[in-house]
N, C-alpha and C positions, 0 to 999 in steps of 0.2 A: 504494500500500500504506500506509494509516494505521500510525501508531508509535503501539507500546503503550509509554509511557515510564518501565513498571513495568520493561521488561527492561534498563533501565540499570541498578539497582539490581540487579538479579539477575545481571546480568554481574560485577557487583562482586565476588557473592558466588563465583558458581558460571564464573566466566570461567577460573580453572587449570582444570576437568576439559574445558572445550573444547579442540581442536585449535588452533592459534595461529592456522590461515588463520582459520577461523570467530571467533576472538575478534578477529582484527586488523578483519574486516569488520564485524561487531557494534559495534566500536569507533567507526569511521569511522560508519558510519549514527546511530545513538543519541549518541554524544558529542560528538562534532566537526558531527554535521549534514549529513555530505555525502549527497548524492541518491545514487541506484541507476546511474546514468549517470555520475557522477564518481568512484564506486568502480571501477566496471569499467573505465573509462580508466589508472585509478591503478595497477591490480590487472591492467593487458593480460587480463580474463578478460571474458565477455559480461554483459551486465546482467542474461541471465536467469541466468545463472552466480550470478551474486553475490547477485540474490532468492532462489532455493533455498539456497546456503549462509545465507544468513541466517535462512530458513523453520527451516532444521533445527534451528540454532542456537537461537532462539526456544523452539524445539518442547522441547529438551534443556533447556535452562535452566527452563520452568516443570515439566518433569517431577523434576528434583532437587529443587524450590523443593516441590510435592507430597509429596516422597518424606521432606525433610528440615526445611523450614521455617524453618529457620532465617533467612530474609532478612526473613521477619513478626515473627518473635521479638526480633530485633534492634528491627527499623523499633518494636514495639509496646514495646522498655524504652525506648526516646529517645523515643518519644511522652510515655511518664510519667515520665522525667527530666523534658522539659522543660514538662511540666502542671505549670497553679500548684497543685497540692495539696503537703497538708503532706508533710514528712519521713517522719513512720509511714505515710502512706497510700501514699507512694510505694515505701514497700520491702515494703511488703505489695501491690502491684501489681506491681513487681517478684520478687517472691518467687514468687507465683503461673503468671507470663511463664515463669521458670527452671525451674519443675515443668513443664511442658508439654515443655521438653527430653527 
């Protein structure tokens, strides 16, 4: 199963409205890097166990990220904090970011 390494940032965001099982295994796979086989060891649950919580998990997190956006909105004002543009151009990119709220 390839990693989207966008759902680490979206567990950031959107990791309280998951269940804790699904955020702890989210956790482990995206953070820490443990395989699907050393979760289910860790977790006494089966590997396919812990690929479907994780599918769901996935699934939830870009359905808020949809619903709410805010982990682009974020990710897009630290883009132009840290763009070398000047001061006015950056709060006027900013400003524009924060209407989209």
């Amino acid at each position: 199963m390839p990693k989207d390494l966008s759902v680490s940032a979206l567990l950031d965001f959107y990791g309280p409205f998951l269940s804790e099982k699904q955020r702890n295994l989210l956790h482990h796979y995206y953070n820490e890097d443990l395989s699907l086989s050393e979760i289910a060891e860790n977790e006494q649950i089966t590997r396919q166990g812990v690929r479907d919580l994780i599918k769901r998990g996935e699934l939830q997190l870009k359905r808020y990220e949809q619903e709410c956006g805010w982990c682009e909105n974020v990710l897009s004002l630290q883009s132009i904090i840290d763009s070398d543009k000047t001061n006015k151009e950056k709060l006027e990119l900013i400003k524009e970011t924060i209407n989209k709220f």
